[in-house]
Backbone as a printed PyTorch tensor [residue, N CA C, xyz], in Angstrom:
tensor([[[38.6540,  6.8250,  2.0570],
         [37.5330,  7.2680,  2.8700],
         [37.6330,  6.6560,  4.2590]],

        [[37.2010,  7.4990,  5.5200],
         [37.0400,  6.5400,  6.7150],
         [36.4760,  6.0920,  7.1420]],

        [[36.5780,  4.7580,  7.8570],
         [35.3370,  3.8280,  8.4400],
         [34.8080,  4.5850,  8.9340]],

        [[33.5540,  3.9350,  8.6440],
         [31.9260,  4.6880,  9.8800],
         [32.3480,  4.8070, 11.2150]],

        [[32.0060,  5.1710, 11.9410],
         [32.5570,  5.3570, 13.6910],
         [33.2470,  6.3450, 13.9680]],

        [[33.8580,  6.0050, 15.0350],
         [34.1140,  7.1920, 15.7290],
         [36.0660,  7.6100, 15.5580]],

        [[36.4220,  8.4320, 15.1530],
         [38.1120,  9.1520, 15.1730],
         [37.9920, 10.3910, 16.0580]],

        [[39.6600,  9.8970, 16.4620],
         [39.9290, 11.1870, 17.4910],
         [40.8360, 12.3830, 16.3540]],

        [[39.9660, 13.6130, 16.6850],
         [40.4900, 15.0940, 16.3310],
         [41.1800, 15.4650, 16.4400]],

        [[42.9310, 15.9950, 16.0860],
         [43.2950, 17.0620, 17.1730],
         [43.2480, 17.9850, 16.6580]],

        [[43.3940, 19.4480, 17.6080],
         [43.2940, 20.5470, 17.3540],
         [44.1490, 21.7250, 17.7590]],

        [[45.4030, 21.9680, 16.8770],
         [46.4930, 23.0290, 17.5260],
         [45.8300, 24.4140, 17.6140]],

        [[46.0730, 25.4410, 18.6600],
         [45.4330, 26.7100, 19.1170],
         [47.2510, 27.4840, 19.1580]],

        [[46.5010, 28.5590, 19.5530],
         [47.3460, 29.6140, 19.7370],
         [47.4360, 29.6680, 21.6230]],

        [[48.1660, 29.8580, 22.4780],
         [48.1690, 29.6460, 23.5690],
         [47.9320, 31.2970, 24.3540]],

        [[48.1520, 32.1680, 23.5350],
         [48.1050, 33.6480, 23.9170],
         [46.9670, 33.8640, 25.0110]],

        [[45.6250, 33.2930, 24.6300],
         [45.0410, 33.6300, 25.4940],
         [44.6730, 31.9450, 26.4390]],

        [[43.1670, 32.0740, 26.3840],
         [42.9220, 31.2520, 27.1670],
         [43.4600, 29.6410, 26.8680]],

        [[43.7850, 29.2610, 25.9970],
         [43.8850, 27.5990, 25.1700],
         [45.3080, 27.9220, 25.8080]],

        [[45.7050, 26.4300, 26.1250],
         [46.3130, 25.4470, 26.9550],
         [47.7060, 24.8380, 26.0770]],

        [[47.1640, 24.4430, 24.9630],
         [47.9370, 23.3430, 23.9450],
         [46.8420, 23.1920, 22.8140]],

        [[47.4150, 21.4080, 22.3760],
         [46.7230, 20.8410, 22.1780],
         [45.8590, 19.6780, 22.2180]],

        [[44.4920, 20.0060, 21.9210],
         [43.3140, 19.4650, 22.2140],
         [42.6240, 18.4450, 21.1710]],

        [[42.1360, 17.4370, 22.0360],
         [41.6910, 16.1610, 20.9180],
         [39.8960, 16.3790, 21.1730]],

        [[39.2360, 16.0600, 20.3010],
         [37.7830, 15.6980, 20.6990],
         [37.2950, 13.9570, 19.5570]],

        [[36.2440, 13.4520, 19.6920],
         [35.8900, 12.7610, 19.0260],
         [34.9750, 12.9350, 17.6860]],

        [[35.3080, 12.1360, 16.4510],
         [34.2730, 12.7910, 15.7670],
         [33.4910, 11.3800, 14.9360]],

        [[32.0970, 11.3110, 14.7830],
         [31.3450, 10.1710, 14.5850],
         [31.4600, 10.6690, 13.1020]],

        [[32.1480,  9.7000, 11.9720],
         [31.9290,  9.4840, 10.8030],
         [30.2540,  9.4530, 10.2910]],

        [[29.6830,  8.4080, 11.0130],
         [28.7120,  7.7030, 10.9440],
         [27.1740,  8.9160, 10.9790]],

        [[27.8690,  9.6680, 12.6480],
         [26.2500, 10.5070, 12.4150],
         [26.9450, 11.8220, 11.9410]],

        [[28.1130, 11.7740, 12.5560],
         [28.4300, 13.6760, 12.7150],
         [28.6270, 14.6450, 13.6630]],

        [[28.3290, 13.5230, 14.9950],
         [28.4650, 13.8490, 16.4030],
         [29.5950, 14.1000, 16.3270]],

        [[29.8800, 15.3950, 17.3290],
         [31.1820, 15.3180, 18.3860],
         [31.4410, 15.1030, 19.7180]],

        [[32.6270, 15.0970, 20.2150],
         [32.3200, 15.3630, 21.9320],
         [33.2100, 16.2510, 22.3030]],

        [[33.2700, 17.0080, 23.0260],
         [33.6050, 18.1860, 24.0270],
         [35.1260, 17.8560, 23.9080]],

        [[36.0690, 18.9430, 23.0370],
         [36.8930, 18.8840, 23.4560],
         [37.7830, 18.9430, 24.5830]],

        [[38.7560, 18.3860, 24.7320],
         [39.5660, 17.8010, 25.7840],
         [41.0790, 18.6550, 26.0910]],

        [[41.8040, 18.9780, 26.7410],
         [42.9840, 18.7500, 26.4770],
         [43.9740, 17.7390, 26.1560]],

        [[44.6850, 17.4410, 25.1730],
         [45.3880, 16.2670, 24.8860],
         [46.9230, 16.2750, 25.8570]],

        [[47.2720, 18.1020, 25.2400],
         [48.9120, 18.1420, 26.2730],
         [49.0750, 19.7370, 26.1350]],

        [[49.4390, 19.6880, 27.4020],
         [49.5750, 21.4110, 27.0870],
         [51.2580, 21.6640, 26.7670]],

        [[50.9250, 22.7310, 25.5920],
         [52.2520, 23.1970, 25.1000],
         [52.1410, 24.4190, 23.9260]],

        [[53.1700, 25.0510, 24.0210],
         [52.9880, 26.9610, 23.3990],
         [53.0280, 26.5270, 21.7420]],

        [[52.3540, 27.3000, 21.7890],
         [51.5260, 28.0350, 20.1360],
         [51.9030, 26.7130, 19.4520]],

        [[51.3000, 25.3190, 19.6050],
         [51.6300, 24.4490, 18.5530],
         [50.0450, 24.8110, 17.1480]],

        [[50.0950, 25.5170, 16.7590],
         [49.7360, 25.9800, 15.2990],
         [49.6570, 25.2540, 14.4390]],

        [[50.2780, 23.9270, 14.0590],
         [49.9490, 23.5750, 12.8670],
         [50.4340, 21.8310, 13.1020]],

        [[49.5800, 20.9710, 12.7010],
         [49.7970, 19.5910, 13.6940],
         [49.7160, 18.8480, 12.2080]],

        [[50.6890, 17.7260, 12.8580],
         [51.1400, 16.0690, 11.5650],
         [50.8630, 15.1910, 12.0870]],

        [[50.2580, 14.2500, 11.3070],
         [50.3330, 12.6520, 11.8650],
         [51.6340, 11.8020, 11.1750]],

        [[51.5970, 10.9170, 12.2890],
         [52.8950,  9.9930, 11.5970],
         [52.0570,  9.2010, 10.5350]],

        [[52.7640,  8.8120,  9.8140],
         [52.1890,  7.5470,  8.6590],
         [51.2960,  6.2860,  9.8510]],

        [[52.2600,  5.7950, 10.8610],
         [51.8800,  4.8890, 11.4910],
         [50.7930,  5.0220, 12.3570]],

        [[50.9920,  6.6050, 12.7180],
         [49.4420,  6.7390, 13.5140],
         [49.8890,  6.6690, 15.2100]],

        [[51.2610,  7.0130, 14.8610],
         [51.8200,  6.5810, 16.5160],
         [52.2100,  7.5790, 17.3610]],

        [[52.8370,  8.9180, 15.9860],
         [53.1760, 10.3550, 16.7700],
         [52.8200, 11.0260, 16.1980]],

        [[52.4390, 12.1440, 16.8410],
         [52.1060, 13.2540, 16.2050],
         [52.8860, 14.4220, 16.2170]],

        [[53.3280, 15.1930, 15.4430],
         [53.8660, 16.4500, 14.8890],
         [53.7520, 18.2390, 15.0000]],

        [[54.1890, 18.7070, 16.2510],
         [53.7620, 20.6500, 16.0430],
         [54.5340, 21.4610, 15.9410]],

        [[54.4020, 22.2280, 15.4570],
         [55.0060, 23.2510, 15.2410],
         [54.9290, 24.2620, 16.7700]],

        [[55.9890, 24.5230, 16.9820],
         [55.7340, 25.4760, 18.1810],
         [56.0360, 27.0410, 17.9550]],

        [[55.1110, 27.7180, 17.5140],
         [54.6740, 28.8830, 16.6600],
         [55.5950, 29.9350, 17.7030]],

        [[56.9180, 30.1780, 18.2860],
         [57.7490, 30.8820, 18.7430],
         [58.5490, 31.5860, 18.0610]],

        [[59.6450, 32.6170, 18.7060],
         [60.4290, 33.6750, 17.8810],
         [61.8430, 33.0550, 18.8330]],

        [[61.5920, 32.2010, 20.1360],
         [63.0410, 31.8270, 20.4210],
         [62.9990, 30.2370, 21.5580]],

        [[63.3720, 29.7680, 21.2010],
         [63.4250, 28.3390, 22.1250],
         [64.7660, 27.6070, 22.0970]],

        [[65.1340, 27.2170, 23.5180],
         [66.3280, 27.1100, 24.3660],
         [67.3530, 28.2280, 24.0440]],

        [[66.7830, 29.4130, 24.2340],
         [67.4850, 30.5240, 24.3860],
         [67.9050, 31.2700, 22.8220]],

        [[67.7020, 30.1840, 21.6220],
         [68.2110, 31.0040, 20.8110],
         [67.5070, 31.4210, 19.6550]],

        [[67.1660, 32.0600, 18.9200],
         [66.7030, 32.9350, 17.9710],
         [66.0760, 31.7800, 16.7150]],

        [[65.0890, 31.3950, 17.4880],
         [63.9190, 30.2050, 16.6020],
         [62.9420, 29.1020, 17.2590]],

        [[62.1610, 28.9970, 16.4030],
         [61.0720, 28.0710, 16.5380],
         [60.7660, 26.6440, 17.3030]],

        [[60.3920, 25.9890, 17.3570],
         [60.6630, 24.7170, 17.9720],
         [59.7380, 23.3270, 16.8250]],

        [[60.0960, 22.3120, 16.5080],
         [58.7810, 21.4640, 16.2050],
         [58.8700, 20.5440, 17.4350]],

        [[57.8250, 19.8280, 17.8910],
         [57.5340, 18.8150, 18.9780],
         [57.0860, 17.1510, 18.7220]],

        [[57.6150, 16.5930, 19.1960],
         [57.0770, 14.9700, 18.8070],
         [56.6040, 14.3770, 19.7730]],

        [[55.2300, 14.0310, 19.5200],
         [54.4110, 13.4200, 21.0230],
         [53.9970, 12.0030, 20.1840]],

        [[53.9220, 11.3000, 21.5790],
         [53.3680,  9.6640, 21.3910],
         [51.9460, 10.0760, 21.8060]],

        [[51.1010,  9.0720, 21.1520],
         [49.7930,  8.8100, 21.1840],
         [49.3780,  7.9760, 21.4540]],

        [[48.4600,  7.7350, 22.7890],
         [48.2050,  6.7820, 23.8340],
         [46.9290,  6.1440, 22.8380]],

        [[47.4600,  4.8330, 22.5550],
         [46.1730,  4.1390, 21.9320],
         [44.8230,  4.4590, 22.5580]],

        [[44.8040,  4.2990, 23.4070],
         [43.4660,  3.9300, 24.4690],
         [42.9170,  5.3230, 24.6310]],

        [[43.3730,  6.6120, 25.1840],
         [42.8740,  7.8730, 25.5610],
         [42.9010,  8.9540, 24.4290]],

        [[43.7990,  8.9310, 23.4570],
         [44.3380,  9.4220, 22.5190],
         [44.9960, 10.6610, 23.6150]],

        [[45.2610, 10.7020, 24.2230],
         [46.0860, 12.0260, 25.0800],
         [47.3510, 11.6440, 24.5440]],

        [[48.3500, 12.9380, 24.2550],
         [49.3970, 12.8070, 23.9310],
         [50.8390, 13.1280, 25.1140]],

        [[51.9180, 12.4730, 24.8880],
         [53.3870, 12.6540, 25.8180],
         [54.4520, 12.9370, 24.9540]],

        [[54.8270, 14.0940, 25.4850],
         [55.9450, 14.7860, 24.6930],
         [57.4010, 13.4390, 24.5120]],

        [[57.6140, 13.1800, 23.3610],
         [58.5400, 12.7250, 23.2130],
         [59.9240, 14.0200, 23.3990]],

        [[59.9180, 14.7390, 23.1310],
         [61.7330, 15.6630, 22.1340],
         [60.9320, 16.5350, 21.8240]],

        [[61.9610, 17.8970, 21.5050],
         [61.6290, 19.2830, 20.8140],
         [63.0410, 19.1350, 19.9750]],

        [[63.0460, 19.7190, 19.0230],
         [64.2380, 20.2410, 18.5150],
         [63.6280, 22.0680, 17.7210]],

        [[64.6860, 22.3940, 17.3610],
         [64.9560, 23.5430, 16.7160],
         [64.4290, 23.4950, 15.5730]],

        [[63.4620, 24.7140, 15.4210],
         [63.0170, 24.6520, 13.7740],
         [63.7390, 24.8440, 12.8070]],

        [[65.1450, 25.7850, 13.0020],
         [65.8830, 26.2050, 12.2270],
         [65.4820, 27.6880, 11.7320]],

        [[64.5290, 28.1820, 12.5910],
         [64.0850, 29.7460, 11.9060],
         [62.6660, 30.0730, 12.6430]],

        [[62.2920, 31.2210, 12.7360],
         [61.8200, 32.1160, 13.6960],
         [60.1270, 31.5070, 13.4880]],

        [[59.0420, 31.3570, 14.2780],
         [58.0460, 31.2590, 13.7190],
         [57.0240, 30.4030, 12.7180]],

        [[57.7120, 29.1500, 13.1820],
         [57.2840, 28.1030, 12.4940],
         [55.7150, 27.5630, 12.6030]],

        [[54.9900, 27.8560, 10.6970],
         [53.7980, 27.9250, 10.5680],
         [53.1760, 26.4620,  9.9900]],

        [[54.3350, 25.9180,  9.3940],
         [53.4130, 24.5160,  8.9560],
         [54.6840, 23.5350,  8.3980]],

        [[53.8900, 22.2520,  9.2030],
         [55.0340, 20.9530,  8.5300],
         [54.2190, 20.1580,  8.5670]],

        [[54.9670, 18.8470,  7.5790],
         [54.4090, 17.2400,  6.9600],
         [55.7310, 16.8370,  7.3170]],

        [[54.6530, 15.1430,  7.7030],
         [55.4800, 14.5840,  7.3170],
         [55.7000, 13.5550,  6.1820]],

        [[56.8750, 12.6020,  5.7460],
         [56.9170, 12.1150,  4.3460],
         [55.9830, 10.6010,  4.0950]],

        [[55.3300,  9.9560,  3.5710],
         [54.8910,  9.3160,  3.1590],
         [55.9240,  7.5580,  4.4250]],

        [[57.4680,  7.5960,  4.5760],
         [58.1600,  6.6890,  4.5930],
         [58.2710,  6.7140,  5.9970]],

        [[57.8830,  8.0980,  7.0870],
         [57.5820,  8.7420,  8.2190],
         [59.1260,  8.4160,  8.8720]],

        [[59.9070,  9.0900,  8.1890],
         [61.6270,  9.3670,  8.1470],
         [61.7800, 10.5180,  8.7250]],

        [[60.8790, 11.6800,  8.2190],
         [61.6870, 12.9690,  8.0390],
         [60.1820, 13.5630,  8.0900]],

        [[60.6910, 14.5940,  9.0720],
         [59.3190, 16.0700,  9.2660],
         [60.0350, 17.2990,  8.3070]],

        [[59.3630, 18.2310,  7.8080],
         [59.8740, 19.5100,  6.4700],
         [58.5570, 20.0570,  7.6180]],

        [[59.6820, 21.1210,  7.4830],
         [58.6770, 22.5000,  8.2160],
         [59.2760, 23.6830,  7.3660]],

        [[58.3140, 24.7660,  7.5190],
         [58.1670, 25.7070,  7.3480],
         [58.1260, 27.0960,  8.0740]],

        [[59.0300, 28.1370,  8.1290],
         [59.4020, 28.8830,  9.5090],
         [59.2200, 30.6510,  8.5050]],

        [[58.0070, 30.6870,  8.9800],
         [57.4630, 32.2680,  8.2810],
         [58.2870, 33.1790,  8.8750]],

        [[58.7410, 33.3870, 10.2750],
         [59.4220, 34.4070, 10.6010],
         [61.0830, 34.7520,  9.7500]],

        [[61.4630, 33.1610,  9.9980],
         [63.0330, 33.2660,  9.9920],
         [62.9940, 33.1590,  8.0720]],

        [[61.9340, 32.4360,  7.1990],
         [62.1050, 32.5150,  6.1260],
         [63.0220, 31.3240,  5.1800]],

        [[62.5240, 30.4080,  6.3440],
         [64.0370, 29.0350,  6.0840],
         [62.9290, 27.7440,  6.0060]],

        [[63.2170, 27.0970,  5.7510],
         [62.2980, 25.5990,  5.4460],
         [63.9650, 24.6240,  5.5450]],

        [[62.9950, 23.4270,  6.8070],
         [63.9780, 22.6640,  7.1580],
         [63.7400, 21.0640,  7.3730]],

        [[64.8240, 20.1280,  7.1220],
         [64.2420, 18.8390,  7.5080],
         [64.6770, 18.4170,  8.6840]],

        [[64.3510, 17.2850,  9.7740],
         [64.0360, 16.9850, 10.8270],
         [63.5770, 15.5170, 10.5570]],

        [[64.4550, 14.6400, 10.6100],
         [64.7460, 13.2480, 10.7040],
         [64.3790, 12.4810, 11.7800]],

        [[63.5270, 11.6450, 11.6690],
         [62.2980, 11.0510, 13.0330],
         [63.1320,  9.7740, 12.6360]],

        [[63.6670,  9.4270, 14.3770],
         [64.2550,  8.4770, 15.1610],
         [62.7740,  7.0680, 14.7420]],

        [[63.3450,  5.8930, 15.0060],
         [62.6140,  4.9430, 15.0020],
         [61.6300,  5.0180, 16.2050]],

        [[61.7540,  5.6440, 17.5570],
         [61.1140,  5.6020, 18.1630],
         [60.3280,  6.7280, 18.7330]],

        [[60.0970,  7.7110, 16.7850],
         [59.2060,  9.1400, 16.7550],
         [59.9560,  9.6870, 17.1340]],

        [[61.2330,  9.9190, 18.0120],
         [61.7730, 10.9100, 18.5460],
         [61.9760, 12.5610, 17.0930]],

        [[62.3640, 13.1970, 17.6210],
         [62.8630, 14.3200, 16.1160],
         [64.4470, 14.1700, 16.2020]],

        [[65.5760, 14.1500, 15.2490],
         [66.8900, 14.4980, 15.5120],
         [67.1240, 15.7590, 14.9730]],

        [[68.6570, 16.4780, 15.4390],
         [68.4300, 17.6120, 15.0480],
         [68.0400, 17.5150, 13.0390]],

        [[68.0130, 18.9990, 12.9980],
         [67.9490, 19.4900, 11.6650],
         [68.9700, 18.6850, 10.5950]],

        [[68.7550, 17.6430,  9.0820],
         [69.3640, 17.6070,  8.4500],
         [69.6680, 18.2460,  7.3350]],

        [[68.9850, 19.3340,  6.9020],
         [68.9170, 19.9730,  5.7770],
         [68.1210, 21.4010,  6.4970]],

        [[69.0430, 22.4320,  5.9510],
         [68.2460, 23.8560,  6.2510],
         [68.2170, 24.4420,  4.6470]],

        [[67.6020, 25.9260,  4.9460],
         [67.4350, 26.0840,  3.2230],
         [66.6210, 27.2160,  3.6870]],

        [[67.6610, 28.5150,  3.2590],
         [67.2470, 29.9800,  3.7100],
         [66.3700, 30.7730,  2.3160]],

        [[65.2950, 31.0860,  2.1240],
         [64.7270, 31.4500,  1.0890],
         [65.4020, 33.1420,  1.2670]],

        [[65.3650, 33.8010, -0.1890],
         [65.6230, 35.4770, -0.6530],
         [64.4720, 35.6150, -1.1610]],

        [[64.7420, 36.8960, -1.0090],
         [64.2030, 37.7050, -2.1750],
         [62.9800, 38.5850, -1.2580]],

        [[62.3690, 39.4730, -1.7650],
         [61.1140, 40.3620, -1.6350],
         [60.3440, 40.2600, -2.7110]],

        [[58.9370, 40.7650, -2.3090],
         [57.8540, 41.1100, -2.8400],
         [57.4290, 42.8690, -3.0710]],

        [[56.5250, 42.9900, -4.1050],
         [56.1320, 44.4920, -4.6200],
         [54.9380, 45.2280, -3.0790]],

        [[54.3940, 44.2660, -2.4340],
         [54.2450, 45.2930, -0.8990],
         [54.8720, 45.1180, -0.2790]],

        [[55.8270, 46.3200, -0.1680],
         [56.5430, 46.1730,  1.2530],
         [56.5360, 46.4340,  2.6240]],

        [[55.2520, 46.3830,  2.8360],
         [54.6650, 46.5510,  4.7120],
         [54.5520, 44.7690,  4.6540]],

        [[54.0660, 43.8260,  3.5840],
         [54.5170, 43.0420,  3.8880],
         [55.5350, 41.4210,  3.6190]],

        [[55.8360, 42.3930,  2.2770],
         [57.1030, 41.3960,  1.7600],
         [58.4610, 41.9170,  1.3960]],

        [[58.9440, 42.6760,  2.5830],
         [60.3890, 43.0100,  2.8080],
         [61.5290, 42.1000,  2.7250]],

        [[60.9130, 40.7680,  3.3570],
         [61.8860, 40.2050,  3.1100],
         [61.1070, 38.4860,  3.0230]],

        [[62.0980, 36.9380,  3.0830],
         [61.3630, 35.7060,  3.1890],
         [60.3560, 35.8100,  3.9930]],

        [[59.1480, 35.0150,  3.5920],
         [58.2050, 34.3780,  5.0380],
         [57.8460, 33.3000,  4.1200]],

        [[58.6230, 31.9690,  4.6130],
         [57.8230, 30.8150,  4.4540],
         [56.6480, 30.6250,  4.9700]],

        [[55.7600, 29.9880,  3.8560],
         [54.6910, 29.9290,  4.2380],
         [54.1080, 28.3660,  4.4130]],

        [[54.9010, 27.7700,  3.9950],
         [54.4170, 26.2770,  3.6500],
         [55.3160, 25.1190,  3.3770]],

        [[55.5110, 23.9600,  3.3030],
         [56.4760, 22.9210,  3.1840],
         [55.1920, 21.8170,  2.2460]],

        [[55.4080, 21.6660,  0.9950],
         [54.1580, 20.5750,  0.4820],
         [54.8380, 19.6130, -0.5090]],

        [[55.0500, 18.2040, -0.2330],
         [55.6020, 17.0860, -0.8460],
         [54.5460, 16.7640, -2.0970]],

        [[55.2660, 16.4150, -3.4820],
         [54.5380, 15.8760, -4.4830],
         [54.1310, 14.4580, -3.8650]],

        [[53.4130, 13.9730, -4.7750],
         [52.6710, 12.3400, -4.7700],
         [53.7690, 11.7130, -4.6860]],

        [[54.8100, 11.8460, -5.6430],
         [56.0340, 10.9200, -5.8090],
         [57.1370, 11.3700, -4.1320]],

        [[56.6620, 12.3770, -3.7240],
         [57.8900, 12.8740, -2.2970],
         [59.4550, 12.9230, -3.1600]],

        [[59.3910, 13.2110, -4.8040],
         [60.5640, 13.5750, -4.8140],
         [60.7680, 14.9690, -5.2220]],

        [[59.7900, 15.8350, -4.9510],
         [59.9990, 17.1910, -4.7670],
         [58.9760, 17.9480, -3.6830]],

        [[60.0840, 19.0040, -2.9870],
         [59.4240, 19.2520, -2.3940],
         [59.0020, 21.0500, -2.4720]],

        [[57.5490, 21.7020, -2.3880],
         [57.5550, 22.5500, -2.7120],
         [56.8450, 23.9510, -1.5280]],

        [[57.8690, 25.2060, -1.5550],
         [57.9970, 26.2010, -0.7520],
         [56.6870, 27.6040, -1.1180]],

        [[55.7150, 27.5010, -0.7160],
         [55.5330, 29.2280, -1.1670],
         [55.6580, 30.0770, -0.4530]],

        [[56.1810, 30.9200, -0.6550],
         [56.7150, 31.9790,  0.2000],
         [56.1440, 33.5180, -0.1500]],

        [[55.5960, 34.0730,  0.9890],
         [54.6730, 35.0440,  0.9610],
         [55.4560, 36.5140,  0.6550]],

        [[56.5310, 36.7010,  1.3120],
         [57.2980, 37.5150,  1.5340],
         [58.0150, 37.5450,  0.2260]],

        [[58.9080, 36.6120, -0.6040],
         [59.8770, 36.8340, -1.3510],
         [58.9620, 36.3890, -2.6490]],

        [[57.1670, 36.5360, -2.4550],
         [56.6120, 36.1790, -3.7050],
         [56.4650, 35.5800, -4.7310]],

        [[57.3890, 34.1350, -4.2100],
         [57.4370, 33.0850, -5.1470],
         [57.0110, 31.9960, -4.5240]],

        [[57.0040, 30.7060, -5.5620],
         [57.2430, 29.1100, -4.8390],
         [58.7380, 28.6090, -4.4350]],

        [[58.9800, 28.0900, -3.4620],
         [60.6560, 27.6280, -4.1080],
         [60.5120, 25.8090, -4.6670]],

        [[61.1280, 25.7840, -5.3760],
         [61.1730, 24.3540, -5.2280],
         [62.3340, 23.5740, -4.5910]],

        [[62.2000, 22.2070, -4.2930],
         [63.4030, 21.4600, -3.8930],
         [63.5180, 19.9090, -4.1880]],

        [[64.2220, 19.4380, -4.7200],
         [64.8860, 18.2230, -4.7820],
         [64.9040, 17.3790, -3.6500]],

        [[63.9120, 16.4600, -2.9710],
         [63.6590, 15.8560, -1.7860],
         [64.1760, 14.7990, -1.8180]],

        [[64.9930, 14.5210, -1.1140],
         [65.5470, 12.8960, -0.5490],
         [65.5690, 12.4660,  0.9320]],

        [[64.2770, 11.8610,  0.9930],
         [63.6730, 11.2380,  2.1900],
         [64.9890, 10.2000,  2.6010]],

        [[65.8350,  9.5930,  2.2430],
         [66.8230,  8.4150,  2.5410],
         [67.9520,  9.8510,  3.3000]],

        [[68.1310, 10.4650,  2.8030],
         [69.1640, 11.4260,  3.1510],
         [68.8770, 12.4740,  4.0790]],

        [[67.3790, 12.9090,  3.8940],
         [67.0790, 14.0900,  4.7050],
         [67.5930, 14.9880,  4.1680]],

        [[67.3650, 15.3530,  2.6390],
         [67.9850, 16.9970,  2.4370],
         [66.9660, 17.3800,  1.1470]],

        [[67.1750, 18.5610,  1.1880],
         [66.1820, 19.2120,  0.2030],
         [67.6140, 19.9010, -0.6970]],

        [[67.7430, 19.9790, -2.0620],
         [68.8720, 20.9350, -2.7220],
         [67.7250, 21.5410, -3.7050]],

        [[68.2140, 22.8210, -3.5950],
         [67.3260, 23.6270, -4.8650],
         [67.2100, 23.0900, -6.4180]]])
């Protein structure tokens, strides 16, 4: 449970229209108050946001179809200013697949697992000691279809979700109408079916 007082929010948007990035506000445990959200950092379609274990970086998904020119997603690693909670882009790397809708990170705050609905791939992403992201250590292309096909022609990851133990890790996938599972090794950074 969290202490009484006051925690900072954040809040990933869609950037299409008017929203910026993402935005922090305050929220009072205690009464229930908020305050006026803020901008924290501006940056495209981060959609779906992680905290580090330590509380030091935070984690987005950058909800794209192509970044540094080539055919996929981005995740982002920002430091978090004790004092303002405003965030500074550490690194981007490559999601490994088109459209990336949601990532965690692991309990040991080693390794980010995302999830990439467009491209249909779930990938790991190995966090440097100093939050940075390195590239991709483990990719992992989901098959198969589903019985509607306007909208399960083909993969759409939908999700990346670690057991209690973080030694499995598990996929549902909207498109190919299953869960996947995977064999997680946080020391290694790889997921095997």
């Amino acid at each position: 449970a969290a202490k009484p007082g006051p925690l900072t929010v954040y809040v990933g948007t869609y950037t299409d229209g008017t929203s910026r990035g993402i935005y922090r506000f305050t929220f009072d445990t205690a009464t229930g108050a908020t305050s006026e959200p803020v901008l924290a950092v501006e940056t495209k379609n981060p959609t779906f946001l992680a905290l580090h274990p330590s509380g030091r970086f935070l984690y987005a998904v950058g909800e794209v179809s192509s970044f540094e020119g080539a055919k996929t997603g981005a995740v982002s690693a920002f430091a978090i200013d004790a004092k303002t909670g405003d965030l500074t882009l550490l690194n981007q790397q490559p999601s490994e697949g088109t459209g990336p809708c949601h990532l965690v990170v692991d309990k040991t705050g080693r390794n980010v697992l995302v999830a990439n609905y467009g491209g249909g791939t779930v990938a790991v992403l190995p966090i440097g000691p100093d939050g940075r992201l390195k590239p991709a250590s483990s990719v992992r292309a989901h098959e198969g279809s589903g019985p509607n096909t306007g909208r399960q022609e083909k993969p759409h990851a939908h999700g990346i979700y670690l057991d209690a133990a973080e030694r499995f890790a598990f996929s549902p996938d909207l498109g190919a109408d299953r869960v996947f599972v995977y064999r997680f090794d946080a020391a290694k950074g790889t997921l095997e079916p």
